[in-house]
C-alpha positions as CSV (number, residue, x, y, z in Angstrom):
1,X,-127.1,-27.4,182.7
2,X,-126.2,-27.3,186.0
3,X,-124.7,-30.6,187.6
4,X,-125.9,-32.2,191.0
5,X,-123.1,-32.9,193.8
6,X,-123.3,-36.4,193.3
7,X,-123.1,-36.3,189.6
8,X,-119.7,-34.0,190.8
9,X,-118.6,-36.6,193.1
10,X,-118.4,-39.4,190.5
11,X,-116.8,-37.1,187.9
12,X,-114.2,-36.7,190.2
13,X,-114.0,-40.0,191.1
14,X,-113.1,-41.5,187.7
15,X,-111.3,-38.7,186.4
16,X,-110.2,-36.9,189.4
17,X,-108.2,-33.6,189.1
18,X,-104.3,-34.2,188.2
19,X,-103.0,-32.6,191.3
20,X,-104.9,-35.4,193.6
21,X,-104.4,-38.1,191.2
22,X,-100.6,-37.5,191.5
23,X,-100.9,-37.6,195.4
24,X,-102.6,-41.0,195.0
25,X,-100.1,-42.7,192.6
26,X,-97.7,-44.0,194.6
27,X,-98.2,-42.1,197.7
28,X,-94.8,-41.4,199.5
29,X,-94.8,-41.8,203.8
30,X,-95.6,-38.0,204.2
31,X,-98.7,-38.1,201.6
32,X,-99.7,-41.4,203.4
33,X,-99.5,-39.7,206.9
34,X,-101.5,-36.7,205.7
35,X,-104.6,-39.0,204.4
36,X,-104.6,-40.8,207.7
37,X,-104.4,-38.4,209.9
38,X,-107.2,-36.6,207.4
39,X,-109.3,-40.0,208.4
40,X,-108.9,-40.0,211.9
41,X,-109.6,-35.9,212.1
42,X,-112.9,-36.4,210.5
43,X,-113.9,-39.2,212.6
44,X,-113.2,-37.3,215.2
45,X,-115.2,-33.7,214.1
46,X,-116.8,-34.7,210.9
47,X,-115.8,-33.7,207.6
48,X,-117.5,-29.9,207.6
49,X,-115.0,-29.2,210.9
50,X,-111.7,-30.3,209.7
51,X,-109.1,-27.8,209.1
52,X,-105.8,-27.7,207.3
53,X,-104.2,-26.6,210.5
54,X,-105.4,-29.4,212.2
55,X,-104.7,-32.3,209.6
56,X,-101.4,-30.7,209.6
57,X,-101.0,-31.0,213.3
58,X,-102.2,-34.3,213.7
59,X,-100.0,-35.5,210.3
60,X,-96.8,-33.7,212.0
61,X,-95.9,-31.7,208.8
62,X,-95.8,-28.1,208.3
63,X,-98.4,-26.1,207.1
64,X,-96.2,-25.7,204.0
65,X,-95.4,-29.3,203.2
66,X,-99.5,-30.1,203.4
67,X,-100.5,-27.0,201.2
68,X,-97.8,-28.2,198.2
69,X,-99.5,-31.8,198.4
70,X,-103.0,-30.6,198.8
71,X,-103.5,-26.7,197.8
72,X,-106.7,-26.5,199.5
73,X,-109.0,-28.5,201.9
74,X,-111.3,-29.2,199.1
75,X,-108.4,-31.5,197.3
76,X,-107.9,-33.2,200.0
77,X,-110.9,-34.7,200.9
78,X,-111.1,-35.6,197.6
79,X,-108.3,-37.1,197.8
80,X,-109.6,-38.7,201.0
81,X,-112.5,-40.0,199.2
82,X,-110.7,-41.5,196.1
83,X,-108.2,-43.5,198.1
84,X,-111.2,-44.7,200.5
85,X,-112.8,-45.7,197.0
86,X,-109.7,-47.0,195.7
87,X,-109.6,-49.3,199.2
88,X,-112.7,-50.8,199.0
89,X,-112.4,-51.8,195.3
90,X,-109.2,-53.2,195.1
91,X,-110.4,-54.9,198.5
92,X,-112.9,-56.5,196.9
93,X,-110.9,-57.6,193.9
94,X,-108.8,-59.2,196.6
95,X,-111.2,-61.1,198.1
96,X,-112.8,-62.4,194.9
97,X,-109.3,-63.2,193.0
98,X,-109.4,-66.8,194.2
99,X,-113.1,-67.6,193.7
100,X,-113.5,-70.4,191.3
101,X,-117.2,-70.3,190.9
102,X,-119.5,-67.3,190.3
103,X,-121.0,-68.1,193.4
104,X,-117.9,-67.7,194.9
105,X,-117.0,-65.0,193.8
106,X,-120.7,-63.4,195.1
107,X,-120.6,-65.1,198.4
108,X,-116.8,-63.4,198.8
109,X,-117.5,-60.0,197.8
110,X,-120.7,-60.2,199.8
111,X,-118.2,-60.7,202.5
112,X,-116.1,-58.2,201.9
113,X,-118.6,-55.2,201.4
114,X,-120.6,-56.2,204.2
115,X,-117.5,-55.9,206.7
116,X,-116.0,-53.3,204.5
117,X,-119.6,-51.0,205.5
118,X,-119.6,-52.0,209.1
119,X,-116.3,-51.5,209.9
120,X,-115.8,-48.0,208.1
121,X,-115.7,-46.0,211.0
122,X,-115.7,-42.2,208.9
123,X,-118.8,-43.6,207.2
124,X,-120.8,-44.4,210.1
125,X,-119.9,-41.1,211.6
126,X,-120.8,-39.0,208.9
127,X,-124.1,-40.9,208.5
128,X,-124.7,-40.1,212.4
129,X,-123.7,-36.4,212.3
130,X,-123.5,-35.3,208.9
131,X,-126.7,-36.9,207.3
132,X,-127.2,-34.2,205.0
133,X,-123.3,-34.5,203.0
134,X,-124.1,-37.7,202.6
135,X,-127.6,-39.0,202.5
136,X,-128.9,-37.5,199.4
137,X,-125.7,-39.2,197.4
138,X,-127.0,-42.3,198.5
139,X,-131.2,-41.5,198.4
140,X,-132.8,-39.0,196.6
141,X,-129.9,-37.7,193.9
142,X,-128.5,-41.5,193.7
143,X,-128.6,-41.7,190.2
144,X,-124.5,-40.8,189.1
145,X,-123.8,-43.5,191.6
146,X,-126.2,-46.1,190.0
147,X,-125.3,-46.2,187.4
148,X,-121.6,-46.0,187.8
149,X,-122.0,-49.0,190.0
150,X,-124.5,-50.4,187.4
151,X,-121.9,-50.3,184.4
152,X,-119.3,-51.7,186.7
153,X,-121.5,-54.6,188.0
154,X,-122.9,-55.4,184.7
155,X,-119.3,-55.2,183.0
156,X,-118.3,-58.2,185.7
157,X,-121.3,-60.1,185.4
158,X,-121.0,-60.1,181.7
159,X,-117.5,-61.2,181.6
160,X,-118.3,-63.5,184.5
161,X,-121.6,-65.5,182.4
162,X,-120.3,-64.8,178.6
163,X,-117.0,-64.3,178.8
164,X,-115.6,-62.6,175.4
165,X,-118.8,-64.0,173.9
166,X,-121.4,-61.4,172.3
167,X,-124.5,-60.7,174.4
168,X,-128.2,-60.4,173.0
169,X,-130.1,-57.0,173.5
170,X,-132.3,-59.7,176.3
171,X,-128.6,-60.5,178.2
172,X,-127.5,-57.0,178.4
173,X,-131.2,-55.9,179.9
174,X,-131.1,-58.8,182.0
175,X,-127.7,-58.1,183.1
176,X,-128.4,-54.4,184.0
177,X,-131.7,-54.8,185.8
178,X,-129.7,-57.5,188.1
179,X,-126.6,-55.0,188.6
180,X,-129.3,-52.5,189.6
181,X,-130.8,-54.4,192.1
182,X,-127.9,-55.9,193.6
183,X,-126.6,-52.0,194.0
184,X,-129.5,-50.8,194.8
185,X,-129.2,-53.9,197.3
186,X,-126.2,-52.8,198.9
187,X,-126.9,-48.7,199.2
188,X,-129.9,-49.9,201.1
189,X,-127.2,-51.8,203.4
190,X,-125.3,-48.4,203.6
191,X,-128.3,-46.6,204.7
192,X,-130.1,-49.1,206.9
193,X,-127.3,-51.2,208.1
194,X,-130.0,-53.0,210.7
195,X,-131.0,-55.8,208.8
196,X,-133.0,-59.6,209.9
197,X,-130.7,-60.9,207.0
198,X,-127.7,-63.5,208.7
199,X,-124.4,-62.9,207.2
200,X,-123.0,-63.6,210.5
201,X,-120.4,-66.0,208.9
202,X,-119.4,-67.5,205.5
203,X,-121.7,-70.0,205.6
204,X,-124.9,-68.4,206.7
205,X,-123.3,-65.6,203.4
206,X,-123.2,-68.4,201.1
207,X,-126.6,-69.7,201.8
208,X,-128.0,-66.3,201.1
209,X,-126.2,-66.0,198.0
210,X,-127.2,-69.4,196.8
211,X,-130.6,-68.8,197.8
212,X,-131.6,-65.5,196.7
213,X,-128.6,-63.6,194.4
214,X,-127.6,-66.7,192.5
215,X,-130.5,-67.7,190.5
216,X,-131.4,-64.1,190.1
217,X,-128.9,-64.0,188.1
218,X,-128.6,-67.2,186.6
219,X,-132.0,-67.1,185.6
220,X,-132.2,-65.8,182.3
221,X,-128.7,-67.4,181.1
């Protein structure tokens, strides 16, 4: 059965291939160097144009050095990927460690993913110049990254409302169908990032959260 690039994409996400994952684990100054000049070459020229020759001229290592840390370009863009990944979601534990309140917690994640997406300067390039590597991920062959997110969301909300309490076959649909619309929520931020919705500041992101996310969730608790 033959797999989709997405459904590739978030296999190698969560079990990425040993060589990257040892890159990743306590990247040294070089390895660190090489990722961010990797970054700043494909927001320059897009991912499709990079070159080893280039990352390695921008990085200032040798040819040599790169290719022993990342044997080909293909392992280090995923490399690129899976620390950008890594970013955003121990970012957004971050920003939620100190929440108190579920709606906290929402209103500061919120927060954090919206900036995180407006600020990500390789994204927005990519979606300007590349639409095709990245749009169908995100559209049309979405589903390995729903429901990835879906488990993930669900997972938090459960422990969030239930705690280590055992859920009814009602909670865990109820829990699912709001993870799926809250990703399917934030992909369409990714996407379309114009939006008529103010999350201008963390007030007017709290009043959407309390108006709208909250008791969709709350609801059937």
């Amino acid at each position: 059965m033959s797999t989709s690039r997405t459904a590739e994409f978030v296999r190698r996400l969560t079990a990425p291939e040993p060589a990257v994952l040892a890159q990743l684990h306590r990247p040294d100054a070089i390895t660190t160097r090489i990722l961010g000049a990797t970054i700043e070459q494909a927001e320059l020229v897009g991912m499709r144009r990079i070159t080893m020759d280039d990352v390695a001229r921008r990085s200032g290592v040798g040819r040599a050095t790169l290719y022993r840390r990342f044997p080909t370009k293909a392992a280090l863009i995923d490399a690129v990927v899976l620390a950008e990944a890594r970013r955003y979601f121990d970012g957004h534990t971050h920003a939620c460690s100190h929440a108190e309140t579920l709606e906290d917690r929402l209103v500061f994640g919120t927060v954090f993913t919206v900036t995180f997406l407006r600020e990500h300067a390789l994204l927005k390039k990519l979606l300007r110049t590349e639409p095709e590597t990245i749009l169908p991920s995100l559209t049309i062959d979405a589903g390995p990254i729903l429901d990835f997110a879906i488990d993930q969301s669900a997972a938090e909300l459960r422990t969030e409302l239930y705690g280590t309490a055992g859920t009814t076959a009602a909670q865990e649909r109820h829990l699912r169908t709001v993870a799926e619309l809250h990703t399917r929520l934030t992909l369409s931020f990714i996407v379309t990032p114009h939006t008529s919705i103010n999350l201008a500041t963390m007030d007017d992101t709290r009043a959407y959260v309390r108006r709208y996310l909250l008791p969709m969730i709350t609801a059937a608790c």
